[in-house]
C-alpha positions as CSV (number, residue, x, y, z in Angstrom):
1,X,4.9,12.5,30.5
2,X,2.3,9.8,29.5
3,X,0.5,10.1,26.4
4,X,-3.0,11.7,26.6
5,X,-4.4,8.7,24.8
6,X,-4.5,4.9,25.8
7,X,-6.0,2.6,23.4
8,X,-6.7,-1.0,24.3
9,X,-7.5,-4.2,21.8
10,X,-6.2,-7.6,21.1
11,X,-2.4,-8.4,20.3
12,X,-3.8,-8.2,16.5
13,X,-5.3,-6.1,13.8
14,X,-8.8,-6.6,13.1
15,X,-11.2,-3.8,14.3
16,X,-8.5,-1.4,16.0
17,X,-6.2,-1.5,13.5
18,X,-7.4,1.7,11.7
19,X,-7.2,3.3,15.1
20,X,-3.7,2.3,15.1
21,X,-3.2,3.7,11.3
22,X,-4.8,7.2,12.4
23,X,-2.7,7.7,15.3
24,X,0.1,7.3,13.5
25,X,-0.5,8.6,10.1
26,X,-1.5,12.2,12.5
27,X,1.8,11.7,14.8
28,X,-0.3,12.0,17.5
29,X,1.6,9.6,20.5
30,X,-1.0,7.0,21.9
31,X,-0.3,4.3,24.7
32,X,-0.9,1.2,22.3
33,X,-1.8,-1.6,25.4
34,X,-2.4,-5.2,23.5
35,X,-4.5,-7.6,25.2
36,X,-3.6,-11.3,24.3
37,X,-6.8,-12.6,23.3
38,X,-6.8,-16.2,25.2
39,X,-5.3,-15.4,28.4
40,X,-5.4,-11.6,29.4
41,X,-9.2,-11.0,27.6
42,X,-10.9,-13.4,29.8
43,X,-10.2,-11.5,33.2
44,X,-10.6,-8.2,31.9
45,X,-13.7,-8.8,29.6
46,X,-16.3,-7.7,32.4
47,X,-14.4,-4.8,33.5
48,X,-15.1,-3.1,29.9
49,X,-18.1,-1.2,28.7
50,X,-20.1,-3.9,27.1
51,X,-17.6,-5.8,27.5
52,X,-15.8,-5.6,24.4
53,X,-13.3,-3.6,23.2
54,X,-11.5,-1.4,21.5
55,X,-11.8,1.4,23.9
56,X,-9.7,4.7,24.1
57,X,-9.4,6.6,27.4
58,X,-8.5,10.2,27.4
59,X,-8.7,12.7,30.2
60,X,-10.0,9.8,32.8
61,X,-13.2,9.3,30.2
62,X,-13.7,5.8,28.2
63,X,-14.8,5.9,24.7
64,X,-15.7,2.5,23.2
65,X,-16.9,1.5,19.5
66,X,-14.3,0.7,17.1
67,X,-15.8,3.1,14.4
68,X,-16.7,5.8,16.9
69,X,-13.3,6.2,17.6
70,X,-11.8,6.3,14.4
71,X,-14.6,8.6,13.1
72,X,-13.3,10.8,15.8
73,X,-9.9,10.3,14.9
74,X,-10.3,10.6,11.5
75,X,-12.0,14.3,12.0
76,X,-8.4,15.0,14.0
77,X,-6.4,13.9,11.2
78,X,-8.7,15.2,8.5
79,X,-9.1,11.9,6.7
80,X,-13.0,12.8,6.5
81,X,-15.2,13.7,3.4
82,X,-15.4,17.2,1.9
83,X,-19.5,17.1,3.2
84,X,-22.1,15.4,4.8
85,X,-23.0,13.1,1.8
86,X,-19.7,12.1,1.5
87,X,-19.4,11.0,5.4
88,X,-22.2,9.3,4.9
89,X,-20.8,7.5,1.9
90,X,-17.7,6.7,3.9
91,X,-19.8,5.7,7.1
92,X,-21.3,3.4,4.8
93,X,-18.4,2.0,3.3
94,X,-17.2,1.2,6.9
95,X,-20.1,-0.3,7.7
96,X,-19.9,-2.8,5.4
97,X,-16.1,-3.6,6.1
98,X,-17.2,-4.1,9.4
99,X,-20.1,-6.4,8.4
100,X,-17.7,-8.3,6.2
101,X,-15.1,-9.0,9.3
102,X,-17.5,-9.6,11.5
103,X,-19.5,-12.2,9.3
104,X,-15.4,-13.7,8.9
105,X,-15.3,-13.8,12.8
106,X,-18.8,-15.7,12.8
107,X,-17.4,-18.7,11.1
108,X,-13.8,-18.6,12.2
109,X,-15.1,-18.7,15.6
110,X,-17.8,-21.1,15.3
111,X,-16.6,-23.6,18.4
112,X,-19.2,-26.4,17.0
113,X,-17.0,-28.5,14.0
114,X,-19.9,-29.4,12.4
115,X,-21.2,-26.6,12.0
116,X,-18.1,-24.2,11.0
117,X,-17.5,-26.8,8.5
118,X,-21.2,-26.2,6.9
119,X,-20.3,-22.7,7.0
120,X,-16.9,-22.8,5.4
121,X,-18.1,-22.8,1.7
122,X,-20.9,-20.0,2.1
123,X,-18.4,-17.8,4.0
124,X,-15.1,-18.8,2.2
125,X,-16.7,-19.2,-1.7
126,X,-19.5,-16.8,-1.2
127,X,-19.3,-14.0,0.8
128,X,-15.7,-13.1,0.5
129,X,-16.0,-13.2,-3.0
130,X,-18.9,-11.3,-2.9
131,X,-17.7,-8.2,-0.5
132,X,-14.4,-8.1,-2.2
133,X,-15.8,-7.9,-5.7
134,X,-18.1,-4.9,-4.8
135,X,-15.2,-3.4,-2.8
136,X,-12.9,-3.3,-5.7
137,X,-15.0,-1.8,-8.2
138,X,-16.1,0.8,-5.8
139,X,-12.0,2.0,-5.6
140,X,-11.7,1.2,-9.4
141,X,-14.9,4.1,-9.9
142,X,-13.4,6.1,-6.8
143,X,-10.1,6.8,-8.6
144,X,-8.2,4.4,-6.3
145,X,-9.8,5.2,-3.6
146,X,-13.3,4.0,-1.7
147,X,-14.7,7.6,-1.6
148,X,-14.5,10.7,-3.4
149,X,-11.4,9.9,-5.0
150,X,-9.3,10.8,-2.0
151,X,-8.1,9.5,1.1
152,X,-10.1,8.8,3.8
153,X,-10.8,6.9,7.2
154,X,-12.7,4.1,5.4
155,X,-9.5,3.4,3.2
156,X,-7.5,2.3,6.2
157,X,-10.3,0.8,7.7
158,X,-10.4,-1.7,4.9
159,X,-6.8,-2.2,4.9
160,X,-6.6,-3.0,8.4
161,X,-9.2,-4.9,8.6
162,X,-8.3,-7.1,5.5
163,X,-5.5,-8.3,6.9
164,X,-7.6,-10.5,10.4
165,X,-9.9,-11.0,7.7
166,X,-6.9,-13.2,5.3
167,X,-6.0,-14.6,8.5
168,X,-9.4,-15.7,9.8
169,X,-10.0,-16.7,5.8
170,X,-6.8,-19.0,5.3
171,X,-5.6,-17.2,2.2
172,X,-4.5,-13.4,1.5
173,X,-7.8,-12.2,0.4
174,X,-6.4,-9.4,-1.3
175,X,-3.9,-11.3,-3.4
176,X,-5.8,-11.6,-6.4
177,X,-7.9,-8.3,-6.3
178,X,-5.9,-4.9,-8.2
179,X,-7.8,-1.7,-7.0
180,X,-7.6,-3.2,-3.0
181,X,-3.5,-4.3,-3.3
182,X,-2.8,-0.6,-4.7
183,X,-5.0,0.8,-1.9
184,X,-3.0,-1.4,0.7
185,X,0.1,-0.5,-1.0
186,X,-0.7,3.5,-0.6
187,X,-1.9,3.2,2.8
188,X,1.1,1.4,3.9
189,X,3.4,3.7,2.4
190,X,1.8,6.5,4.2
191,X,4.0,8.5,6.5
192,X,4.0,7.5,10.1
193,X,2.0,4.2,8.8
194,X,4.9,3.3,7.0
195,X,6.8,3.6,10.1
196,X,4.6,1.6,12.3
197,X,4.5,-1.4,9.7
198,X,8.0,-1.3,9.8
199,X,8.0,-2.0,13.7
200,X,4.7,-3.4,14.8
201,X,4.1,-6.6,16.6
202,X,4.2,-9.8,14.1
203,X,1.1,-10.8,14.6
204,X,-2.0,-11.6,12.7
């Protein structure tokens, strides 16, 4: 029988990677379809809500939003906060993971020369710098962790995300930080994570 669940992204980890981590880290059994990003994405793009994706389907609906679905995962797998304020701290935290990728993605992707190369110090000096600063002192105050001092959906979010971001970067972005390679460390040692890193696609 077929899984319930059928996520679709890119051959890569960026934005759906935490979707990956909570599927596994619950043991709930997903159809993991990878699109390669340069030749399968352009024929499919218009046949997606918004034309983007992740999405998940499940029972013949579509769900789409990267942190949608893992806050809907993350509720399954009870990787959420003990209360409302605490959601909102973790929604918060995600947001700005995501803001921090996608800022990555703006320059990385810049198709003009010129003008990626204008952006390369700002993004590569200024902005990681900056995010990742702030990010590790908000584990080192969270007792390892980015909220509550406990595990939670943002955690792997950061994780996953971080490692597109080093690619998109040039340079391991966590390597020098302490609080974020223990986090990455932890999260990779997870059971059922741990098993998926193991085994996953060698890609970026």
């Amino acid at each position: 029988m077929a899984p319930a669940y059928k996520l679709t992204y890119f051959n890569l980890t960026g934005l759906g990677e935490v979707i990956r981590f909570l599927f596994h880290y619950g043991g709930i059994e997903f159809e993991d379809v990878r699109i390669e990003e340069f030749t399968e994405w352009p024929a499919i793009k218009s046949k997606m809500p918004f034309g983007q994706i992740p999405i998940l389907e499940y029972n013949g609906k579509t769900y789409y939003q990267c942190r949608a679905i893992a806050r809907y995962l993350a509720k399954q797998v009870k990787l959420v906060g003990k209360d409302d304020l605490e959601n909102l701290e973790i929604d918060q935290t995600a947001d700005v993971v995501s803001d921090l990728f996608q800022k990555t993605v703006d320059y990385y992707y810049e198709p003009d020369e010129k003008v990626k190369k204008n952006k390369e110090g700002p993004t590569l000096d200024e902005l990681l710098p900056f995010y990742i600063g702030k990010l590790e002192k908000q584990i080192q105050d969270n007792n390892g962790y980015l909220v509550g001092g406990h595990l939670t959906w943002a955690d792997l979010h950061l994780v996953g995300a971080s490692e597109y971001i080093s690619f998109m970067s040039g340079k391991d972005i966590v390597a020098n930080t302490t609080y974020i390679k223990a986090l990455k460390q932890k999260v990779h040692g997870l059971p059922g994570i741990r098993e998926y890193i193991s085994k996953r696609p060698n890609v970026a």
